[in-house]
N, C-alpha and C positions, 0 to 999 in steps of 0.2 A: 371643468372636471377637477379633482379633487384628486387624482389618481399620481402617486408618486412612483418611479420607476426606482426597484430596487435597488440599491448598494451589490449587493452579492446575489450572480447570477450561473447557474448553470441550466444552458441549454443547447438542446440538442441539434445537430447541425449535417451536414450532406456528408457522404464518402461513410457514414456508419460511423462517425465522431460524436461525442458532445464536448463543448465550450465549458470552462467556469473561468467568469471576469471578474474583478472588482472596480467596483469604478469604470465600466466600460473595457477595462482592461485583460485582454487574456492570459490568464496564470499556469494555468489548465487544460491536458486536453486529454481526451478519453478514446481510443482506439480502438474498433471492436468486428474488423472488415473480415470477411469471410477468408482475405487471401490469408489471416493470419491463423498460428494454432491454436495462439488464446489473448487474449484482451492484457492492453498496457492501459497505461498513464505517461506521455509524452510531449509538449515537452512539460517540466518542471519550473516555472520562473522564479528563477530568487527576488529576493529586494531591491538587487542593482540591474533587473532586467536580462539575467545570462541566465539558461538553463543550467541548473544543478546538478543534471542528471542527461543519458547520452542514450543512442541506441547502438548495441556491440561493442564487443572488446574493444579496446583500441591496439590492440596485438595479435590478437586470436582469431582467424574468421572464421573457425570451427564452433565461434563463439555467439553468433547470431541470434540464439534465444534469448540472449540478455537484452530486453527491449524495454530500458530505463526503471522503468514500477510496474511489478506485475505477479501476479499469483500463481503457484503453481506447486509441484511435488512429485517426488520424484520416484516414488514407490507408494501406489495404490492396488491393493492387494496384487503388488506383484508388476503395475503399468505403470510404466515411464511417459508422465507427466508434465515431465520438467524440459527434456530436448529435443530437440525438432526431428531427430531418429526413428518416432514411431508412427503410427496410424492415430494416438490417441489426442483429442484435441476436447479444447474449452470455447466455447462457445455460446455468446450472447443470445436467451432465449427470448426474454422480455424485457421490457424497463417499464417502470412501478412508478416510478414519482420521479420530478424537476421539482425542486422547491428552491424557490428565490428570498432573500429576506435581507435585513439592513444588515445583522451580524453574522450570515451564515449562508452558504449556497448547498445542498444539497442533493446529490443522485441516490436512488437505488433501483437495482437492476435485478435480473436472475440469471444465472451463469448454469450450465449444463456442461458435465465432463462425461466425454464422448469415449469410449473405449476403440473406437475405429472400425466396432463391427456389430455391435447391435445398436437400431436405431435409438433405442432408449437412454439416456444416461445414467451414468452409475451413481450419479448424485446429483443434487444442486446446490449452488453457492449463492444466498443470497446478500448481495456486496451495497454496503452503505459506504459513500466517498461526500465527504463531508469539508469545504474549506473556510475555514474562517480568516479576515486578516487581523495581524495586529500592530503596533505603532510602527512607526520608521519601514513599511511595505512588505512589514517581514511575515508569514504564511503559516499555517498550523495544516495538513491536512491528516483529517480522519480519517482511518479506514477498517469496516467492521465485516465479519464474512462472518456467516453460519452456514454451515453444511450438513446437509438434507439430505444422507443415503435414500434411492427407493427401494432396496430390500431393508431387512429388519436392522441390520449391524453393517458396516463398512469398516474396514482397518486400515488407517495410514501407517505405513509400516515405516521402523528404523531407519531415517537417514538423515544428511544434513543440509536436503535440499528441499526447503517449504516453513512455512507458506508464502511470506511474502519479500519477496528478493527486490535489489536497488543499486543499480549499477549509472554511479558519478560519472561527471563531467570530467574529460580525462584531465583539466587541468587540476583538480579537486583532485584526481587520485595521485600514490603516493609514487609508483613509479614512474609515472607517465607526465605526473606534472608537478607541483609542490604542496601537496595536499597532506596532511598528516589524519591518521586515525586515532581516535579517544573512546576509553571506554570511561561508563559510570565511575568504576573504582580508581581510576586518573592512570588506567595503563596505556600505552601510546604501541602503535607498530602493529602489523599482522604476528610478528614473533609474539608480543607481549598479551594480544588478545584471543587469537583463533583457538575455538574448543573451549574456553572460559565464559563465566555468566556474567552478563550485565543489563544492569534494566533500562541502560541505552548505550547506542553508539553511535558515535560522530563521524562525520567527514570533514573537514574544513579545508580551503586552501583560494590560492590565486583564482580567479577569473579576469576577464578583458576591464569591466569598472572596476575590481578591488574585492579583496579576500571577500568569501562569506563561504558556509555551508549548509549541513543537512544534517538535522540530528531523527534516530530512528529510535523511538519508544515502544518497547513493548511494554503491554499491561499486566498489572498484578493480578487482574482474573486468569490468566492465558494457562493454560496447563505444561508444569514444568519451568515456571517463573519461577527467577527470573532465565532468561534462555543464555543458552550456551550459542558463541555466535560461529559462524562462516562469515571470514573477511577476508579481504586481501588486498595487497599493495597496489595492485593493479586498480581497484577502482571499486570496487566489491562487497556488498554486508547482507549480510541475511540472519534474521532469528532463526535458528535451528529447531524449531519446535518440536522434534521428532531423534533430535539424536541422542538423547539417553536413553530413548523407546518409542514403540507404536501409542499411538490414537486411537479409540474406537468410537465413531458416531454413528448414532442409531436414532429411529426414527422418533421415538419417547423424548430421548437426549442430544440433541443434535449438537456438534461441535462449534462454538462460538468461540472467534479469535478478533483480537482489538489490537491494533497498532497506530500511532501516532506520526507525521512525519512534520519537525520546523523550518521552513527556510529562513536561514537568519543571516544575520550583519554581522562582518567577520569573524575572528576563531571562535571555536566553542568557548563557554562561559558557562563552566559545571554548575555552578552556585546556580544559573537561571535554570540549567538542564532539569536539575534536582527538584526545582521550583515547578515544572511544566511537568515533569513526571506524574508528582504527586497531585498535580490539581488532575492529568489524566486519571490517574487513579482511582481518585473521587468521583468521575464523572459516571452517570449515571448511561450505561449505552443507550443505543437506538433499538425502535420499536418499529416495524413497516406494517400497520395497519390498515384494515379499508376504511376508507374513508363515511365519516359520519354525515359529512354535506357539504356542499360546495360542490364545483365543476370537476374535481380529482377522482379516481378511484380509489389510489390509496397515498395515504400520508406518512411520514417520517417524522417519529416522534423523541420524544427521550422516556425512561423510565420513570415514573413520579418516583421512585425512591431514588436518592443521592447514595 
């Protein structure tokens, strides 16, 4: 047989997990168990093999919904979304495709946000999680949501909690271990960055083999680019997508958001930052189609326009 076994693989595996390896290797893991309120990404492997990223404060146990990379908001018309305080929860409906490939592993799924009392969803999330690697072990993951109100209009309302939140490895963060924060414009610190816009921000710091971090891209399509962030010393970053104002997605216009995450080889390196920003920029998103043939239903595609 002829049949060569892909480079990059995500697939799905027991407990309500999926895997994404390279080289046999697991980088990735996807979370989606009924005990939880809504679906993570855990662990995170850097380059030198230490996750990047943790589950919980490491100060706070008030702090428990922080569960490494995960999506969420914290005012939908009105429902808290965001902490483990209410009835409302996120919740794995479907998954749509595994695609495997030599430069690319691929999920997408469909995510339902549960208001905690009607059985229906107030919306759905359709989540593209895309890893690619690149030289010296170091990791790009993509990550694409559209949200699909089922009534006519949905409003994410003012706040600085959404969409997509990233809580380090406490040795990475800044009080907890020797981790420093960087923004785009070379501001350093929670003082110099929190509430400011940047079209990315770093994490960097010690781990057990030797410095690396996490840089977090948001895209130039995103509304309200570049974002104003939530960060903190403690370990902490999130694009704010919502704090200069509400969002409204409707069924016509559905709300598409594009973020980028790197694992890399020690401190940040703006000049590369700058460099992986812009090729994000240019990049064409993902399309989740059905499929035209083959044994799949539906495929993950990219847009033919760049």
């Amino acid at each position: 047989m002829n049949y060569k076994i892909p480079r990059c693989q995500a697939t799905p595996w027991s407990e309500h997990q999926a895997v994404f390896t390279i080289d046999g290797r697991e980088r990735l893991r996807w979370h989606f168990g009924p005990q939880y309120p809504r679906p993570f990404f855990f662990p995170f492997i850097g380059p030198l093999g230490d996750s990047l990223t943790r589950m919980g404060h490491p100060g706070a146990p008030n702090h428990d919904h922080h569960r490494s990379i995960w999506f969420a908001h914290h005012k939908v018309l009105g429902i808290d979304f965001w902490s483990d305080k209410t009835t409302a929860r996120i919740e794995q409906k479907d998954w749509l495709s595994y695609t495997d490939g030599e430069k690319e592993a691929a999920m997408a799924v469909t995510l339902g946000w549960f208001d905690g009392h009607d059985p229906a969803p107030l919306l759905e999330q359709e989540l593209v999680a895309a890893v690619r690697p690149l030289n010296d072990d170091e990791l790009l993951l993509e990550l694409q949501s559209t949200f699909r109100p089922l009534a006519s209009t949905l409003e994410f309302q003012q706040t600085n909690f959404g969409f997509l939140a990233v809580r380090v490895a406490k040795s990475i963060s800044g009080r907890f271990g020797g981790g420093v924060l960087t923004g785009s414009e070379g501001g350093q610190t929670e003082a110099n960055l929190f509430g400011l816009p940047s079209r990315w921000m770093d994490y960097s710091g010690p781990t057990r083999p030797g410095d690396q971090g996490l840089t977090y891209f948001d895209h130039a399509a995103n509304p309200h680019y570049p974002a104003k962030w939530h960060v903190r010393e403690d370990g902490w970053m999130g694009a704010s997508a919502c704090r200069d104002g509400a969002l409204v997605a409707s069924k016509e216009s559905p709300l598409v958001v594009r973020y980028l995450l790197h694992a890399h080889r020690g401190q940040v390196d703006s000049g590369r930052a700058n460099a992986l920003a812009e090729q994000f920029n240019q990049s064409p998103a993902f399309v989740v189609a059905r499929a035209k043939s083959g044994h799949t239903t539906y495929e993950i595609r990219r847009h033919a326009a760049s």
